[in-house]
DODO-187386 format. One line per 8 residues: number of its first residue (from 1); their letters; for each residue x, y, z of C-alpha. Coordinates in steps of 0.05 Angstrom, whole numbers. Layout:
<nodes>
NUM	A	X/Y/Z ~ ...
</nodes>
This chain:
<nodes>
1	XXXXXXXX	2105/1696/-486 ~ 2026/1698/-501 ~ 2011/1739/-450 ~ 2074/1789/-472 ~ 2046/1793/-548 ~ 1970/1802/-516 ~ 1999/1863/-490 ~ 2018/1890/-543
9	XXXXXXXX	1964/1881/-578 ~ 1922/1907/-525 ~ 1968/1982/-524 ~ 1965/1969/-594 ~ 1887/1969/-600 ~ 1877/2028/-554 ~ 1918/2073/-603 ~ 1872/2053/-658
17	XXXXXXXX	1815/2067/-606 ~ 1833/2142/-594 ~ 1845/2156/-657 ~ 1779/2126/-691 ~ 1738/2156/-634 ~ 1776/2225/-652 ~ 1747/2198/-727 ~ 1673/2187/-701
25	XXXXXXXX	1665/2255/-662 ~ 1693/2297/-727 ~ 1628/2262/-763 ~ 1589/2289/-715 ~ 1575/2213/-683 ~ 1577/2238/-605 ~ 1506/2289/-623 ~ 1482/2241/-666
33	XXXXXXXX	1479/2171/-625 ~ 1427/2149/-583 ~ 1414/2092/-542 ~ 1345/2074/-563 ~ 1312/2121/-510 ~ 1260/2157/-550 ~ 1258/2218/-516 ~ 1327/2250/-528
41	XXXXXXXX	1309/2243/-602 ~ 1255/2283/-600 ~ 1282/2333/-550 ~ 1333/2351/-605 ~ 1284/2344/-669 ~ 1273/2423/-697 ~ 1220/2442/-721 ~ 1247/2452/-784
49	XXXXXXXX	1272/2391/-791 ~ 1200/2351/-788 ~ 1182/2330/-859 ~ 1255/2304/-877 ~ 1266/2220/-878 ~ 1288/2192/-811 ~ 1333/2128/-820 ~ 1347/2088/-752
57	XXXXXXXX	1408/2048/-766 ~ 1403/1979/-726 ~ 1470/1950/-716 ~ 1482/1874/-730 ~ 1518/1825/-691 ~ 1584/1845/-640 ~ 1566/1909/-668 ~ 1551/1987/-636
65	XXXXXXXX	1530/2048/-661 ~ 1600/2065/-679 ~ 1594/2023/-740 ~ 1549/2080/-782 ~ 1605/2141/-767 ~ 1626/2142/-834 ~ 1556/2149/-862 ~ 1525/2198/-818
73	XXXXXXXX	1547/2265/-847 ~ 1538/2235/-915 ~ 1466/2220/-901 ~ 1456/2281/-864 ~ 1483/2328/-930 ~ 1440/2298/-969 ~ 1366/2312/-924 ~ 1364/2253/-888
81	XXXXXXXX	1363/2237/-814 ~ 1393/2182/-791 ~ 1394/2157/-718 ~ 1447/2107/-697 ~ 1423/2074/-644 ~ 1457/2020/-589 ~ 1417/1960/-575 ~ 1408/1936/-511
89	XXXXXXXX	1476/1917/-482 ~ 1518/1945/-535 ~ 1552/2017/-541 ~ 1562/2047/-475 ~ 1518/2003/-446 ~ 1556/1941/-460 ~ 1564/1888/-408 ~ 1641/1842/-409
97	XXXXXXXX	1649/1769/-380 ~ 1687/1789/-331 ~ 1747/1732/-349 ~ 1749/1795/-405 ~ 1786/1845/-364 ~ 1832/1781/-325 ~ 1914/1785/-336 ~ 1940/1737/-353
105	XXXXXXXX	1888/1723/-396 ~ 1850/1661/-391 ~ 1825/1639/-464 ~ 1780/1571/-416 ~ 1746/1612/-363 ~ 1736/1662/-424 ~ 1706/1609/-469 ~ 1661/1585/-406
113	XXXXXXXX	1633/1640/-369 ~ 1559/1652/-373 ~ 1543/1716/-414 ~ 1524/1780/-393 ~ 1473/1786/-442 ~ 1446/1716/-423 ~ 1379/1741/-408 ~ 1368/1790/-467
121	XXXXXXXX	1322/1776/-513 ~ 1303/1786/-578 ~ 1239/1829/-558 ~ 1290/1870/-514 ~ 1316/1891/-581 ~ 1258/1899/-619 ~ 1213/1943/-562 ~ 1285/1985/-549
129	XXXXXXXX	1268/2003/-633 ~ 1198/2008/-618 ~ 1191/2054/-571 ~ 1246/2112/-612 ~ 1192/2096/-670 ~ 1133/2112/-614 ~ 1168/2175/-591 ~ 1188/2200/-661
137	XXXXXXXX	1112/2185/-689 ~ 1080/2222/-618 ~ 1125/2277/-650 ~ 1103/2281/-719 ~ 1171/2258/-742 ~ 1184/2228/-806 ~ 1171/2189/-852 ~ 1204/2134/-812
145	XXXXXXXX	1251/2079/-834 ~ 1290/2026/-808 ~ 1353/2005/-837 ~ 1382/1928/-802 ~ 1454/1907/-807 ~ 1469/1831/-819 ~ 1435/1804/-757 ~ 1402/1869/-752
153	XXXXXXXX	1349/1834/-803 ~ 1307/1806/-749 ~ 1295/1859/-700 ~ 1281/1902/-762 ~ 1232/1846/-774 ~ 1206/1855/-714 ~ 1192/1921/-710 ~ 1165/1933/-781
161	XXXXXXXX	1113/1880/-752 ~ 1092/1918/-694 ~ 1100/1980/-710 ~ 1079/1981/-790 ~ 1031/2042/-785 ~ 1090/2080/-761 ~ 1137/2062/-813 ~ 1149/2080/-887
169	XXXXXXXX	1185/2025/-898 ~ 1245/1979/-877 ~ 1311/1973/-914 ~ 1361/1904/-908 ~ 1442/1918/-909 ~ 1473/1848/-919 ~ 1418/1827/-869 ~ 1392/1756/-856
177	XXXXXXXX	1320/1761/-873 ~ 1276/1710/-838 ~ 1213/1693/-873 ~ 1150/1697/-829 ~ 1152/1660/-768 ~ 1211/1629/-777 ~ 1283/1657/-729 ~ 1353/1667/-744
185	XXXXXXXX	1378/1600/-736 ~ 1324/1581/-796 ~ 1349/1625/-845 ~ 1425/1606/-830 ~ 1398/1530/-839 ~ 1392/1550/-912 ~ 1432/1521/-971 ~ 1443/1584/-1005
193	XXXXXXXX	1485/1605/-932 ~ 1531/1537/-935 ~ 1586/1585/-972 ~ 1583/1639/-920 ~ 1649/1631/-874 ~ 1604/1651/-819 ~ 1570/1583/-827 ~ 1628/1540/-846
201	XXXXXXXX	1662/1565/-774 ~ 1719/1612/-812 ~ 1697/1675/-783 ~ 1737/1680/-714 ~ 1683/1662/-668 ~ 1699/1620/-612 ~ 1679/1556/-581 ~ 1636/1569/-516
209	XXXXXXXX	1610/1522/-468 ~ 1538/1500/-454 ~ 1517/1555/-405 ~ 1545/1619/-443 ~ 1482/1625/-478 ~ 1512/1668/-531 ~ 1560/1673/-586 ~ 1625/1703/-571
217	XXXXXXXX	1686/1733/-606 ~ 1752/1753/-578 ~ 1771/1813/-608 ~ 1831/1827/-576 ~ 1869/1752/-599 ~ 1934/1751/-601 ~ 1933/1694/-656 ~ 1945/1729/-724
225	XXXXXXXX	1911/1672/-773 ~ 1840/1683/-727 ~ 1850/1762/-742 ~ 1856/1746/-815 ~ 1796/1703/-813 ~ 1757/1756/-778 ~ 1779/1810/-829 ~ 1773/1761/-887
233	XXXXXXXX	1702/1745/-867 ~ 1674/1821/-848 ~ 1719/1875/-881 ~ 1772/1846/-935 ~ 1765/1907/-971 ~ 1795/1958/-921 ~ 1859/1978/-887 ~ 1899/1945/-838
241	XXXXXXXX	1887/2002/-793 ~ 1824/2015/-803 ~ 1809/1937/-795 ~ 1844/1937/-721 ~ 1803/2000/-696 ~ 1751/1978/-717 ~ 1769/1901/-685 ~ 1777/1936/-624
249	XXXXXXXX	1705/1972/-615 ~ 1667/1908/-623 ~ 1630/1877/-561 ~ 1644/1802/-550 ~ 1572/1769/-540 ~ 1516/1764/-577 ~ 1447/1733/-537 ~ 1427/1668/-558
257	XXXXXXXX	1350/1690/-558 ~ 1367/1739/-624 ~ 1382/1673/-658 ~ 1329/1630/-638 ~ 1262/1663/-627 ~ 1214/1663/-688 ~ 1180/1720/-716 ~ 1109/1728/-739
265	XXXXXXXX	1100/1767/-794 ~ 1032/1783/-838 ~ 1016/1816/-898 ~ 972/1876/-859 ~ 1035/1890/-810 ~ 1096/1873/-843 ~ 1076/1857/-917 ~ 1045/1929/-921
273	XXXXXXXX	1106/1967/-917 ~ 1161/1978/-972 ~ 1215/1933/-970 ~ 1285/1943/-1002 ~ 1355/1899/-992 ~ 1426/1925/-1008 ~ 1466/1881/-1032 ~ 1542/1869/-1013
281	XXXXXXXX	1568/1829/-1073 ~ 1643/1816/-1047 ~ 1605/1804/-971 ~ 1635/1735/-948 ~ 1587/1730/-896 ~ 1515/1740/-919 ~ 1534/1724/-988 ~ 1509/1745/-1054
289	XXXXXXXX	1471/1678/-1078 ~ 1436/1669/-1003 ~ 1417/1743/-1008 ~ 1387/1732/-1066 ~ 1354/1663/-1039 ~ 1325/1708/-990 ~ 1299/1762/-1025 ~ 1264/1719/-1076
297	XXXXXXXX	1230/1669/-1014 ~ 1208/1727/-982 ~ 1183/1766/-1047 ~ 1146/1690/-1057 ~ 1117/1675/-988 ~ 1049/1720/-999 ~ 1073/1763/-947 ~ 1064/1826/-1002
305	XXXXXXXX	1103/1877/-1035 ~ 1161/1861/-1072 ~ 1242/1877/-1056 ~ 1279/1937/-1084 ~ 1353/1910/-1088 ~ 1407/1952/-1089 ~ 1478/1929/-1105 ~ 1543/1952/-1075
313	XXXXXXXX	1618/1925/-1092 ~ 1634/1920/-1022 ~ 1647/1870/-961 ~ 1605/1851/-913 ~ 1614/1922/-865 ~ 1600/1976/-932 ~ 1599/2026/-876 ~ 1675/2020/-870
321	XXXXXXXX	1692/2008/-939 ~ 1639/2040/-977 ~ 1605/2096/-941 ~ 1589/2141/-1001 ~ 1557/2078/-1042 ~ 1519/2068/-984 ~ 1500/2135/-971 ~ 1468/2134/-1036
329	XXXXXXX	1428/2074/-1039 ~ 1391/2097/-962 ~ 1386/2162/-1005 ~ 1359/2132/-1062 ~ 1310/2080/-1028 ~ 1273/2134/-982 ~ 1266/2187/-1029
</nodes>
């Protein structure tokens, strides 16, 4: 009987696949996506194009490119360029346990086998940024942002470190936001985060064993109460079928390294650029009171400059539910 209603679900996902993809290419996605390789981007920059605001869009956790569809044509209306980009081992490059593709499915040897993405690190992410931001800047592209998604926060972090002469500025969508040299799993340590369902284990993630060295999601469960936890946690605030595609285009692992490593940041590198948070106040993941925790530590660690917050009545993934307010506020922040 599980395996029967796995199925199902499985035919039924692929449906929701074809026709979301047939969603992303009418927005012009399939031109617009890159996989953080520089050079394509500015192969396909015109001339008179230079001058106009270039956003790279940094997916968050279990995330692709995908996720920024809605946005792109809305950004791109209004004179700005954004570049959705895949991080390493997400998008078409993504790498499944291989207990993934078994029939019956095995929910043990899923929980137990070693990631994929074991050995990618934190830096993968960041230099995979860095060096799009190297090609565009060779270019004369820009001015050059960076816009992070929820875990996105700190390879945005990252990058607006190393590569702050290159950037105009960096921009937080319901983003952790780890203070200098401090990592991921610091900033989820904080009290302001107890309320998140994320951290109180309601967000459909599932147990792994010792050696998986990531954190894994199984997108394609047949158990209905862990798909209402997923939805209730990331995207309460759109439709059932809109929640399912966009179940099904997730990738299951996350590296262990994005959580862990610590980032250095100084008031020269970092601290010299502007800095500005949007704000999801229904988000039941990063929520409201710890994104304000977070914006007020960092504005108060000496690091420099000071937040420009932005509020939008959405859930955690605004680029589902809320693409025009979000248009706005990345319109409104880099003009």
């Amino acid at each position: 009987m599980f395996n029967f209603h796995k199925t199902k679900i499985v035919k039924a996902n692929l449906q929701q696949r074809r026709g979301f993809m047939a969603g992303l290419a009418a927005g012009g996605l399939s031109a617009l996506t890159l996989s953080a390789c520089g050079g394509s981007a500015v192969a396909n920059a015109s001339a008179t194009s230079q001058g106009l605001p270039i956003v790279i869009l940094v997916h968050g956790s279990w995330h692709s490119s995908f996720c920024w569809a809605r946005v792109l044509p809305l950004l791109t209306a209004r004179g700005v360029r954004p570049l959705p980009i895949d991080l390493p081992r997400t998008g078409l490059n993504v790498r499944f346990p291989a207990s993934w593709y078994a029939r019956p499915f095995d929910p043990t040897a899923y929980a137990d086998e070693v990631s994929p993405l074991a050995a990618t690190t934190l830096a993968d992410y960041s230099n995979s940024v860095g060096s799009l931001i190297d090609a565009l800047h060779a270019a004369g592209q820009g001015p050059i942002y960076v816009l992070g998604h929820s875990l996105g926060g700190a390879t945005v972090n990252a990058v607006a470190e190393s590569r702050a002469a290159k950037l105009a500025g960096v921009l937080y969508l319901s983003a952790l936001l780890p203070l200098p040299n401090q990592s991921l799993l610091n900033t989820i340590a904080r009290p302001s985060l107890a309320t998140s369902r994320v951290v109180q284990g309601l967000a459909g993630a599932i147990a792994v064993g010792p050696n998986v060295q990531a954190a894994r999601i199984d997108s394609n469960t047949p158990d209905p109460a862990v798909r209402a936890a997923i939805q209730a946690t990331y995207c309460a605030d759109v439709s059932e079928d809109d929640f399912l595609a966009w179940l099904n285009l997730l990738v299951p692992d996350d590296p262990t390294d994005l959580y862990a490593t610590a980032i250095p940041l100084t008031a020269a590198g970092y601290g010299s650029l502007k800095r500005g948070y949007i704000k999801c106040t229904a988000d039941e993941a990063v929520v409201p009171a710890a994104a304000d925790d977070m914006i007020a530590a960092m504005d108060a660690s000496g690091i420099g400059g000071k937040t420009i917050v932005q509020e939008i009545n959405s859930s955690h993934c605004a680029f589902l539910s809320q693409p025009a307010a979000l248009a706005s506020a990345i319109v409104n922040f880099v003009s």
